[in-house]
N, C-alpha and C positions, 0 to 999 in steps of 0.2 A: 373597318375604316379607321384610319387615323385622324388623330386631332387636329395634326395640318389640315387632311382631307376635310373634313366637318366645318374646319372653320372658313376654309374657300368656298365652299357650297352654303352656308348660310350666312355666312360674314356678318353674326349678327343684327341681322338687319338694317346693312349699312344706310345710308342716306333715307332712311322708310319713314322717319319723326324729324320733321325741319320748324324751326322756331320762325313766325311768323311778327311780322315788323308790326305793324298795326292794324286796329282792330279792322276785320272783314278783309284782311289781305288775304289772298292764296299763294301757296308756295308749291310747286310741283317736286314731284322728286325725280332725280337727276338720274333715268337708266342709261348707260352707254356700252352698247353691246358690243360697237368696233374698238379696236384695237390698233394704238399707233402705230405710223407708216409711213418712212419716207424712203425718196423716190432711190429706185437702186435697191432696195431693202428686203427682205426675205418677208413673204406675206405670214403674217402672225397666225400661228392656227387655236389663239383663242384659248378660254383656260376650261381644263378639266380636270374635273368634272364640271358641268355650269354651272356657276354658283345661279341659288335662287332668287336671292336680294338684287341686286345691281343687275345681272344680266338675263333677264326673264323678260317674256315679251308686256308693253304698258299695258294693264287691267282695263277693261273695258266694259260697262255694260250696253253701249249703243248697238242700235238695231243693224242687224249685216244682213241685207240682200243680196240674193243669186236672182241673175235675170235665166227662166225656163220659159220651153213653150209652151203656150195654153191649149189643153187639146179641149176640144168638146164635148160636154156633160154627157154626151151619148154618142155612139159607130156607128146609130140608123140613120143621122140625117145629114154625114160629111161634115163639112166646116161651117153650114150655115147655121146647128144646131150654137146656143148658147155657151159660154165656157165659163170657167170659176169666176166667182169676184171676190172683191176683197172681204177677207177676213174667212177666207173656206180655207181651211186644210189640204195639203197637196200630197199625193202621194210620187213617186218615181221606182218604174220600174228597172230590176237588174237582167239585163242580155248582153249575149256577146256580140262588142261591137260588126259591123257590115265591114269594115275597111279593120288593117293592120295598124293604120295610123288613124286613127280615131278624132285627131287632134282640131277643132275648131267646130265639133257639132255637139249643136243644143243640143242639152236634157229633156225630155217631157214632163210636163205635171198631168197627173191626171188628177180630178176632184175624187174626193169620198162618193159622191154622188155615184159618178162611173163604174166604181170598181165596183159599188154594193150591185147597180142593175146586173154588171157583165157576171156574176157570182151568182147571183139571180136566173139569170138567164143558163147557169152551166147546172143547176138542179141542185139536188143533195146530191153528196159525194161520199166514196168509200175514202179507205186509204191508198189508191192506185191513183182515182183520180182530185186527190187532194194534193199528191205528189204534184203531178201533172198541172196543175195552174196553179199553186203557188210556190211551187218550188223551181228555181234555177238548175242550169247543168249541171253544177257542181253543190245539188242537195242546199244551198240556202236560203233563206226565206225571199220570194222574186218581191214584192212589192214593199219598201220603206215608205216609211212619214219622213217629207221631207222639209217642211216647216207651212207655214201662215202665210196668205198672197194680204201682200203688204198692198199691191195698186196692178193695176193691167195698164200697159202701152198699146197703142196701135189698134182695139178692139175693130172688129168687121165683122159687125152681124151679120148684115147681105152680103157676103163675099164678094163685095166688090176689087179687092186686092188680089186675091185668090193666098190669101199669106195667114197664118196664123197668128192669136196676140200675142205679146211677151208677158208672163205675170213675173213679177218682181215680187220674192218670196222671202221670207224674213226666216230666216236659219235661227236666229241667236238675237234677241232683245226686246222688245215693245214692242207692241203689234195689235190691232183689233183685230176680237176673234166673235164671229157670227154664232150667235146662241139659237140659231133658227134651229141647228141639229139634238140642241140639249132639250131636257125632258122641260126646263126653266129658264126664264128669260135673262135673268140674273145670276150671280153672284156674289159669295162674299169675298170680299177681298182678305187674300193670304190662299186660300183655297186651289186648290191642283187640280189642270186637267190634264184626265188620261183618255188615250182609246185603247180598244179593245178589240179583239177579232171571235165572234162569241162561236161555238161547234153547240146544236141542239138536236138531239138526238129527232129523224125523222123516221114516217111510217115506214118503209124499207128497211130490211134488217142489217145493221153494216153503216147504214149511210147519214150523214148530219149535213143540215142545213147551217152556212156561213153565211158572217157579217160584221161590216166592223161597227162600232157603235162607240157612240161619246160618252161619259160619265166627268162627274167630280168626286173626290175624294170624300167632299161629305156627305156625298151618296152610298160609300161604302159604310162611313160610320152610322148613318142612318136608320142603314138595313131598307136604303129604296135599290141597290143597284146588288144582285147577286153575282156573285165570283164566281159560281160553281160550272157556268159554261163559257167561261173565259181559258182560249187556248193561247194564246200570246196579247201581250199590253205592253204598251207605251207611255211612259209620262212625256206630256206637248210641253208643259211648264206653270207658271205659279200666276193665279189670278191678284193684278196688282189696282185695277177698278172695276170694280161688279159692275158698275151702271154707269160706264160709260155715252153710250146713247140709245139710241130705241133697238134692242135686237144687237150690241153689241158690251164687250166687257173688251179690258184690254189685259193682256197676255203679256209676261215675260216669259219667251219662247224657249225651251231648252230641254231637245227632244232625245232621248235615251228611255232605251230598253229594261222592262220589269223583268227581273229575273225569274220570280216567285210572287206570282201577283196574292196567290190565296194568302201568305206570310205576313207580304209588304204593306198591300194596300190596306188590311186594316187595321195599321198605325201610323198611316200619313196625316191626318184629320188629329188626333189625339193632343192633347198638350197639358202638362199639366196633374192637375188632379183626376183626372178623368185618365191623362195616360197610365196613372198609379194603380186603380181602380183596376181598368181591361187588362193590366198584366200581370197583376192577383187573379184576375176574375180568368183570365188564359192564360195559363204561361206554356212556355217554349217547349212541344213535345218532340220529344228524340225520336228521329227513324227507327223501322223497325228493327233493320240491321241492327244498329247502332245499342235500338236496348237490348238486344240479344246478347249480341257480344259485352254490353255494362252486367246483364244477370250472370253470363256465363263468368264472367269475371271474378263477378261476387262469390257465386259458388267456388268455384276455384282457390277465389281466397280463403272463406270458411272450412272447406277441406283442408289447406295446408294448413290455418292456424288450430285446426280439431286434431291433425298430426302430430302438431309441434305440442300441443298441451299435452296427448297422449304419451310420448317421450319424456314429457319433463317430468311428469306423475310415474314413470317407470323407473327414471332415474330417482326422483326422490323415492319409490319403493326399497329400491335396490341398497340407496344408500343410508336407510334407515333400518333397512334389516339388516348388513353391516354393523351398524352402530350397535343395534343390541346383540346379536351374535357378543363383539365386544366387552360391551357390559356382562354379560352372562359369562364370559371366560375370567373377566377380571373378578367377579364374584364367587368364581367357583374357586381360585387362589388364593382369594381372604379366607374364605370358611377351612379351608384344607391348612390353611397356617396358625389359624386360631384351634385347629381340634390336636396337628402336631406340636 
């Protein structure tokens, strides 16, 4: 990339530090992503690369709801059955839509509550039928976390409407989160919560019983929350008040996939001295591949450099018996000059 390029994509962080008049003023900074245009005029197609500074969408940490529909904590008793309230975690499941044009129909939310009974209710599974409920047409995982129900519209216990409610679900920001599912009423604030979808091996040979389950981060450094039957995790987001109210903490929501839960998660909790400590006390082991081919290497290299030393001691042999050859001809011409 050139230095023109570099310098239009970060423009040194143009307008990003504005000198403020007096004291307790605020100054915004000035993003302007459109580009001038008058009438008659060829539409601007904008610069590229996009620079990062000026034309980046404005930062945000305010709470973004998606309004979904609330389905019922349970399939056995229709719509009359209860549905999530605020502060449960929601899941949405992936199918292909009914229609080609898909375009103006809700999403469902189902509660954690649901999915654990309906999981419940299909037994342990092998790998045939593990495929089979949670996995999509196309092999991907069927059921996302889809954020925090922020509030419900329209509830109907008694089906009086015959309609379902809308939960208004917090994707990204603030949000109260229900500790009824956590092993602890509270938290500390800064603290991370994940979930988890745990595999425990049951009596049938082949087959494990699932679930998904809550933790915090500092249940891992703990040693209260084991890793070792976690198949897939998620981080929800970052605990920003433990004790909010009775049975509730508040959530900054921001829900993304653990790649490597056994690696990750026991150094989210860490800071510090204590991070210093666990990465002396564990450090980073190589795959097995990986040190295979590092010893294979090594050997490889101690061979050539056992080669190359063996040549150079042949040569210095070589060129040392030369030398005295040498000397012994040149001594044998003094003494035969000295006797004639």
């Amino acid at each position: 990339m050139s230095v023109l390029n570099l310098k239009r994509k970060y423009e040194g962080l143009a307008n990003y530090l504005q000198p403020i008049g007096a004291p307790g003023g605020v100054s915004v900074t000035g993003l302007q992503p459109r580009q001038p245009v008058a009438p008659g005029g060829a539409i601007p197609g904008g610069f590229r690369p996009i620079p990062t500074s000026s034309q980046r969408p404005k930062p945000t940490n305010a709470t973004i709801v998606y309004a979904r529909t609330a389905m019922p904590h349970t399939k056995h008793l229709g719509r009359v059955a209860l549905s999530m309230g605020e502060g449960d975690l929601v899941f949405t499941e992936r199918f292909a839509p009914a229609l080609k044009d898909p375009m103006g129909q809700n999403v469902k939310a189902y509660s954690l509550q649901r999915i654990n009974q309906e999981i419940e209710e299909a037994g342990p599974m092998d790998a045939a039928e593990y495929a089979k409920f949670f996995l999509a047409r196309d092999k991907t995982f069927k059921y996302s976390p889809d954020g925090i129900v922020n509030n419900l519209d329209g509830e109907d216990p008694l089906n009086e409407y015959k309609d379902y409610a809308i939960a208004n679900v917090a994707i990204q920001g603030f949000v109260r989160f229900s500790t009824l599912a956590l092993p602890q009423k509270s938290a500390r604030n800064g603290d991370k919560l994940f979930l988890a979808l745990t595999a425990r091996a049951d009596a049938p040979a082949l087959k494990k019983t699932y679930k998904f389950e809550f933790f915090l981060a500092s249940h891992v450094t703990t040693g209260k929350f084991d890793l070792a039957p976690v198949e897939k995790c998620w981080r929800l987001g970052r605990v920003v008040d433990g004790n909010q109210s009775k049975n509730m903490i508040t959530v900054c929501v921001s829900v993304e996939p653990v790649e490597n839960a056994a690696v990750q998660l026991k150094r989210e909790w860490l800071s510090g001295a204590k991070a210093i400590a666990f990465e002396q006390a564990n450090p980073p082991q190589q795959p097995v591949a990986a040190a295979q081919a590092a010893a294979g290497g090594r050997s490889a290299l101690a061979a050539a450099g056992n080669a190359l030393a063996g040549a150079m001691l042949a040569d210095a042999t070589a060129d040392a018996a030369r030398d005295t050859v040498e000397a012994a001809t040149d001594l044998v011409g003094a003494v035969g000059g000295l006797l004639g």
